[in-house]
Each structure stands twice: as C-alpha cells, then as structure tokens.
Kinemage of the C-alpha trace (Angstrom):
@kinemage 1
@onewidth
@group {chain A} dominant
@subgroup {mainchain}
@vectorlist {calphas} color= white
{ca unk a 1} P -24.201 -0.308 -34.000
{ca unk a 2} L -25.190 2.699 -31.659
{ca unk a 3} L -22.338 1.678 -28.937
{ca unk a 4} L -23.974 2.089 -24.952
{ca unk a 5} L -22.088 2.619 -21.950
{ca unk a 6} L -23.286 0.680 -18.694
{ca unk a 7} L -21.891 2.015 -15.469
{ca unk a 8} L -22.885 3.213 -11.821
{ca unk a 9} L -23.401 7.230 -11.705
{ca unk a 10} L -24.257 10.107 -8.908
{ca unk a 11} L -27.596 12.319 -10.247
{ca unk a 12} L -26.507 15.891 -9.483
{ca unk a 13} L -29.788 17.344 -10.529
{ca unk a 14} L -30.810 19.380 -14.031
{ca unk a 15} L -28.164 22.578 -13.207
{ca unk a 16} L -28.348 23.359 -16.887
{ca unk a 17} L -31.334 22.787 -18.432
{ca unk a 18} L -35.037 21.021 -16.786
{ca unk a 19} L -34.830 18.687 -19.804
{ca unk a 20} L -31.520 16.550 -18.735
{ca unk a 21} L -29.941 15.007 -15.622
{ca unk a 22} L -26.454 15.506 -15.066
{ca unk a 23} L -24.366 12.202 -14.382
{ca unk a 24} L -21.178 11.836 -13.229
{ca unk a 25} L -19.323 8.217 -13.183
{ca unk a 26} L -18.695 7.101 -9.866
{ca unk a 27} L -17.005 3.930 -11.173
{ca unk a 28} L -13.765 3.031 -8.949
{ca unk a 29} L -14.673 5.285 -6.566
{ca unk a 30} L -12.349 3.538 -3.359
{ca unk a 31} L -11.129 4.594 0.163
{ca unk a 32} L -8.287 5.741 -1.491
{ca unk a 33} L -9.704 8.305 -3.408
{ca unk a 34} L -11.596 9.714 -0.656
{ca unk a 35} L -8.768 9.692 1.344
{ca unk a 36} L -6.985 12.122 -1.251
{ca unk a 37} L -9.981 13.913 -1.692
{ca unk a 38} L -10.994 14.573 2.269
{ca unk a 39} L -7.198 15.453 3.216
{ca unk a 40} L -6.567 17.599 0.214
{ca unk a 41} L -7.433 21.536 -0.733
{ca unk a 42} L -10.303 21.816 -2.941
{ca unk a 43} L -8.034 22.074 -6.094
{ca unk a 44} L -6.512 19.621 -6.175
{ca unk a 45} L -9.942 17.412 -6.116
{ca unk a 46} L -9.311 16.972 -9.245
{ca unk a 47} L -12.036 15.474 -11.954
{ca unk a 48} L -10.285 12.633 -13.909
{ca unk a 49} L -11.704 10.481 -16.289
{ca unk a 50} L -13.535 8.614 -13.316
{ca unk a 51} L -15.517 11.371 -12.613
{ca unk a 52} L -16.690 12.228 -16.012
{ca unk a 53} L -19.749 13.947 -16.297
{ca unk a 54} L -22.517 13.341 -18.703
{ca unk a 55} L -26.029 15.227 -19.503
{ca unk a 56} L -28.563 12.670 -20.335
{ca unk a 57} L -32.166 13.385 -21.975
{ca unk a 58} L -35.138 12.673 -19.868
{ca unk a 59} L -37.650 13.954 -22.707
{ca unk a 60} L -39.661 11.138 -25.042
{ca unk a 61} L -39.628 8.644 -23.012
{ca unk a 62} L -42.070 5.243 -22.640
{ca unk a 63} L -43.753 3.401 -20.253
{ca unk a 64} L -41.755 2.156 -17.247
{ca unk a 65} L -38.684 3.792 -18.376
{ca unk a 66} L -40.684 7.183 -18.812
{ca unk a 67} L -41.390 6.686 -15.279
{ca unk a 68} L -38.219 5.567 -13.673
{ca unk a 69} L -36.452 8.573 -15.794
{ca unk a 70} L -38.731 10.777 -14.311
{ca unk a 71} L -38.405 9.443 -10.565
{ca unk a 72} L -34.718 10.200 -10.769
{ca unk a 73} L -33.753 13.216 -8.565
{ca unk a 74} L -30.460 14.785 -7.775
{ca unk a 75} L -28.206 12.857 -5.260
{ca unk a 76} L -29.461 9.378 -6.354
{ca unk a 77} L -26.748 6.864 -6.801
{ca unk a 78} L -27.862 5.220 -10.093
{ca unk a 79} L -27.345 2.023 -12.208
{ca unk a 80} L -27.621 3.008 -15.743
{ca unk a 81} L -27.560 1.866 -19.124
{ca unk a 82} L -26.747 4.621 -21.674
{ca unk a 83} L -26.921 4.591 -25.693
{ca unk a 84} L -25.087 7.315 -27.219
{ca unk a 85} L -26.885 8.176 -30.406
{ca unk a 86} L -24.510 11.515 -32.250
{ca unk a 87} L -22.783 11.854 -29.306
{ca unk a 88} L -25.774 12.916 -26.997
{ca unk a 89} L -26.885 9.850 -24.172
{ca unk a 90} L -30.122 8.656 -23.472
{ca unk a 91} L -31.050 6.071 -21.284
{ca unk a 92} L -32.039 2.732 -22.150
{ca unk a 93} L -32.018 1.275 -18.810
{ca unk a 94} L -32.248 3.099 -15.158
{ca unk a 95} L -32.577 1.199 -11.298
{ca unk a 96} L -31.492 3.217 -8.123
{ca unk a 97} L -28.951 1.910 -6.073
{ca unk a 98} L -29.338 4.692 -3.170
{ca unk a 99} L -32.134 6.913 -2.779
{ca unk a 100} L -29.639 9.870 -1.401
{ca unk a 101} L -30.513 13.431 -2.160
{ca unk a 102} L -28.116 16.925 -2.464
{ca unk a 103} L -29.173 19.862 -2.177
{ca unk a 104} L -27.272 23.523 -2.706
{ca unk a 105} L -28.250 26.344 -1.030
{ca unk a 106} L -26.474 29.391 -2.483
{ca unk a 107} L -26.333 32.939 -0.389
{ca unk a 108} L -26.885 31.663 2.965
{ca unk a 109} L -27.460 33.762 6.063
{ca unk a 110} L -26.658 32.550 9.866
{ca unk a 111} L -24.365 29.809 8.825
{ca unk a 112} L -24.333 27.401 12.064
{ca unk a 113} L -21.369 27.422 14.488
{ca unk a 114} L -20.090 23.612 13.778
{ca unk a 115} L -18.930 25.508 10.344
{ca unk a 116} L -17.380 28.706 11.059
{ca unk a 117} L -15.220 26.633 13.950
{ca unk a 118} L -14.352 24.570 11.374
{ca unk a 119} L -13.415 27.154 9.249
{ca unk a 120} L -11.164 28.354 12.169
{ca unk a 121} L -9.284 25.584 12.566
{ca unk a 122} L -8.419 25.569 8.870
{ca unk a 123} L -7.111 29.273 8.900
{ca unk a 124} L -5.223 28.470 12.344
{ca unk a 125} L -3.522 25.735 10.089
{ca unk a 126} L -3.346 27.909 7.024
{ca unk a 127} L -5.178 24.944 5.070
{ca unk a 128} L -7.618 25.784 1.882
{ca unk a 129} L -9.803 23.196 3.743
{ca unk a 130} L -10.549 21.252 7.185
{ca unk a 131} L -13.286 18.371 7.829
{ca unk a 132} L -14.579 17.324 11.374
{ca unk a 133} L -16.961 14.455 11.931
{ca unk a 134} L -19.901 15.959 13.812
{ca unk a 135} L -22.066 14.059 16.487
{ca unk a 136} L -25.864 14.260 17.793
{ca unk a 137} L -27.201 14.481 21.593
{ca unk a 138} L -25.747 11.381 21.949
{ca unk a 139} L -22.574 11.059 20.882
{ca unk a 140} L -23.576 9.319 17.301
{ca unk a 141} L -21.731 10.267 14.597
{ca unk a 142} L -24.477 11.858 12.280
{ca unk a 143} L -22.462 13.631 9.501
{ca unk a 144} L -19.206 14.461 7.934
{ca unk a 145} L -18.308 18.475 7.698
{ca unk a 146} L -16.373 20.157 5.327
{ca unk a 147} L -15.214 23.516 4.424
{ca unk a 148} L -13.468 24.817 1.859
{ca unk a 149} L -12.125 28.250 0.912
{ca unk a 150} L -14.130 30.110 -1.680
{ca unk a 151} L -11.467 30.567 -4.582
{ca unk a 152} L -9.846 33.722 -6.152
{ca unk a 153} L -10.425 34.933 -9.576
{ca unk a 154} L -12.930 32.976 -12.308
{ca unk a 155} L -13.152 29.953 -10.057
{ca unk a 156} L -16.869 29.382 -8.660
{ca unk a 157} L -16.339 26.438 -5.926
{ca unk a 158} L -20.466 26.478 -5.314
{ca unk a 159} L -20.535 25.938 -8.766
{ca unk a 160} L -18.207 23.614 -9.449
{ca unk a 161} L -19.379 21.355 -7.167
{ca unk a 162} L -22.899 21.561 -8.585
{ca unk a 163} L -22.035 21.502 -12.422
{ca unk a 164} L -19.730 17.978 -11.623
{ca unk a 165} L -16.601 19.380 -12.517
{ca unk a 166} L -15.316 18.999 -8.570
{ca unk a 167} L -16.308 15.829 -7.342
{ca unk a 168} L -18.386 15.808 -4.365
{ca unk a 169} L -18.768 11.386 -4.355
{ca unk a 170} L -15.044 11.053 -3.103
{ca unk a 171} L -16.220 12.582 0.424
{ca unk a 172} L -19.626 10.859 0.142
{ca unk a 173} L -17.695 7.860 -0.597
{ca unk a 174} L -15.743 8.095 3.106
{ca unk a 175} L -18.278 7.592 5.468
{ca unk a 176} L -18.819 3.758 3.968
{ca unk a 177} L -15.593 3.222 5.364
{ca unk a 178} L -16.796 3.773 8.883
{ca unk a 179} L -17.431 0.798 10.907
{ca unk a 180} L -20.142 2.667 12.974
{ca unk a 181} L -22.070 3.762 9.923
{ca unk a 182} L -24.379 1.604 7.423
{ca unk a 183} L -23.282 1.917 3.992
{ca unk a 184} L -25.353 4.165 1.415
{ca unk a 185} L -27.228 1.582 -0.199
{ca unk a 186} L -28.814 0.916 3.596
{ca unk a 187} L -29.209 4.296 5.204
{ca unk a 188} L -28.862 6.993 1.571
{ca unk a 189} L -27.216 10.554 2.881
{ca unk a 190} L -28.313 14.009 2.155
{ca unk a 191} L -25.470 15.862 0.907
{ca unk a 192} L -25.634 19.789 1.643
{ca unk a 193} L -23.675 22.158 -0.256
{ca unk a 194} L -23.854 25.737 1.052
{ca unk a 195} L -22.385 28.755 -0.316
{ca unk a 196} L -22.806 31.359 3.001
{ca unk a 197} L -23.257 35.025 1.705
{ca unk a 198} L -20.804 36.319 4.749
{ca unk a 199} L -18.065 33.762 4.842
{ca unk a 200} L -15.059 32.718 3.033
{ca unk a 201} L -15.836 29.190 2.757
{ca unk a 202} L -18.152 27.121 1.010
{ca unk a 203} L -19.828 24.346 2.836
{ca unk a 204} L -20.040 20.364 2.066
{ca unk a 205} L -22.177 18.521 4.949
{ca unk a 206} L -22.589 15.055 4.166
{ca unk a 207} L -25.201 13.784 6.392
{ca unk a 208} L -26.122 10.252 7.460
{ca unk a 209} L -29.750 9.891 7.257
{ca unk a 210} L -30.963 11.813 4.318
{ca unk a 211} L -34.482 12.112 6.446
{ca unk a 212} L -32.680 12.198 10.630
{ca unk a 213} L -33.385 15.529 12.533
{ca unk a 214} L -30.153 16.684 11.231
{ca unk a 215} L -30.939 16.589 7.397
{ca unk a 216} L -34.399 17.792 8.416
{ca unk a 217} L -32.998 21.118 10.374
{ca unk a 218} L -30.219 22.116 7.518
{ca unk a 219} L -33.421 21.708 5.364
{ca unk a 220} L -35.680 23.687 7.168
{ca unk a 221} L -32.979 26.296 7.889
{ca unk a 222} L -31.108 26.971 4.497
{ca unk a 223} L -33.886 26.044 2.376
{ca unk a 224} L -36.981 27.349 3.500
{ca unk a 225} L -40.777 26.324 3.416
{ca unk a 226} L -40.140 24.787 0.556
C-alpha cells in the first residue's frame, strides 16, 4: 500500500523549481511556539520535525484536482492529503483553509522608518532580533514587525526563511492570539519578507489584511508594477 500523509501545511511558493510547491507542516503549531519563536534570535527558530518541509508535484494532474493544485499560491494555509509514491509526494486531496499570501522581496532600497527604529532598539539591547506591533491612522493594530540580524558566514536568513528551513508560521501563528484581531481563517495575512540591500537586518512584516492599505503600500513599494 502506497502509505499518504494527511495534515495542515503553509504553501511557501515554487523557490526551487516552477514544477512543485514547497510545504511545510504547520501541525501543533500553538501560542507556545510562537512565543519562543517571537522572543528568540533568529537561530534559535529552530525547524523541528513540526516544521518539516516537503516539495510536492503539481505536474499531471486531473480535473478538479488539476485545478485546485494549480490555484494554490505561496502563503496559503492548506489542508492536504499527500501519497508518497518512491519517496516523492503528490497530492491526492487539496482545500484551502486561509487564502494568505507571502511575498519576498530581496535587495530592497528605502526600507521604511517603522524598520530601521526597530532595528535600533534591537542593537540598543544588543538582541539578534526585536518585534513591535505597528498601528494605522487610527490606532488599529494592522501588523506585526520583525527584524532580524542578517547572519555571518554561509548562513542566508532571506533564504532560509524562503526555502522553509526557518519557520516563518510560528510568528504568523501569534497574531491569532490577539483578542483585537480575527483569526487567519477570517481575515488571511500577507506575510512580507524583505532582505534591504543597505541594512543589517532582514525584515518579517506580518500584516493583517493580506489586501488593507498596508499590504497594498509594502506591495506597491518593494515590489513594483508588478
């Protein structure tokens, strides 16, 4: 028997190849974790077996599961049925849970303010990282900031957070534990990663309405006309 694994998973895109989506297993994901995560340096996110990712097949394909494989993008939050046939997944069954998105932006120019001050406070504290909660015109809360010091040596931060191998879902996962905003599956997030071409930090803006002015501006700004 071909054995199948059925679990919930975050789409981080096709980073390797245009033919597969890149899963990673958000299963057990709690307000403990993202408490770790948000209050921790960027290593020492570390990607256990919860966060294991996968690179699934979207080629040959039928009917309404061609389709659904084909509406998946990156960010989606993702029920999923997989059958693991010589090791490599495909689907057998797909629904979206949350129609989030993320986006990376790598080389970034005119970084806004909210981050660098940010980035102050975390060399003022001598921290590898610092996270704010930032508000619009009128005082909502309308996104979660992060920054985190690019790393020394082999390490690509932009990229690990891309490729899966740092976990991005533990600081998505925080803002459902705020009593003033609507969980995911209600209002889905746009999650901005931005590696600025001037600064020492690398950028993790998880925004509360994937399509508010907010989203819409960092869109605009960092990723152009297109």
């Amino acid at each position: 028997m071909t054995p199948t694994t059925t679990g919930r998973y975050r789409v981080l895109g096709r980073p390797r190849d245009s033919e597969e989506l890149l899963l990673v297993s958000v299963a057990g994901v709690d307000s403990t974790v993202d408490e770790a995560a948000a209050d921790s340096a960027a290593d020492e996110i570390d990607a256990d077996s919860t966060f294991d990712p996968a690179y699934v097949g979207t080629a040959g394909y039928e009917g309404e599961l061609a389709d659904a494989v084909a509406s998946v993008s990156a960010g989606q939050l993702i029920d999923a049925t997989l059958v693991w046939d010589d090791g490599d997944p495909r689907f057998e069954s797909v629904d979206v849970v949350a129609e989030s998105a993320f986006e990376f932006y790598d080389g970034v120019t005119g970084i806004f303010e909210a981050a660098k001050q940010t980035w102050m406070v975390a060399e003022a504290d001598n921290a590898a990282m610092n996270g704010r909660v930032t508000k619009n015109t009128d005082g909502e809360p309308n996104g979660a900031l992060y920054v985190f010091a690019k790393q020394s040596g082999a390490r690509d931060l932009f990229e690990e957070f891309r490729t899966g191998v740092t976990p991005i879902d533990p600081l998505v996962r925080r803002a459902d534990d705020a009593e003033s905003v609507p969980p995911e599956t209600d209002q889905p997030r746009a999650v901005f990663v931005l590696r600025p071409a001037d600064e020492p930090f690398v950028v993790v803006y998880v925004v509360f309405r994937r399509d508010g002015v907010l989203a819409e501006t960092l869109r605009s700004t960092y990723g152009g006309p297109d």
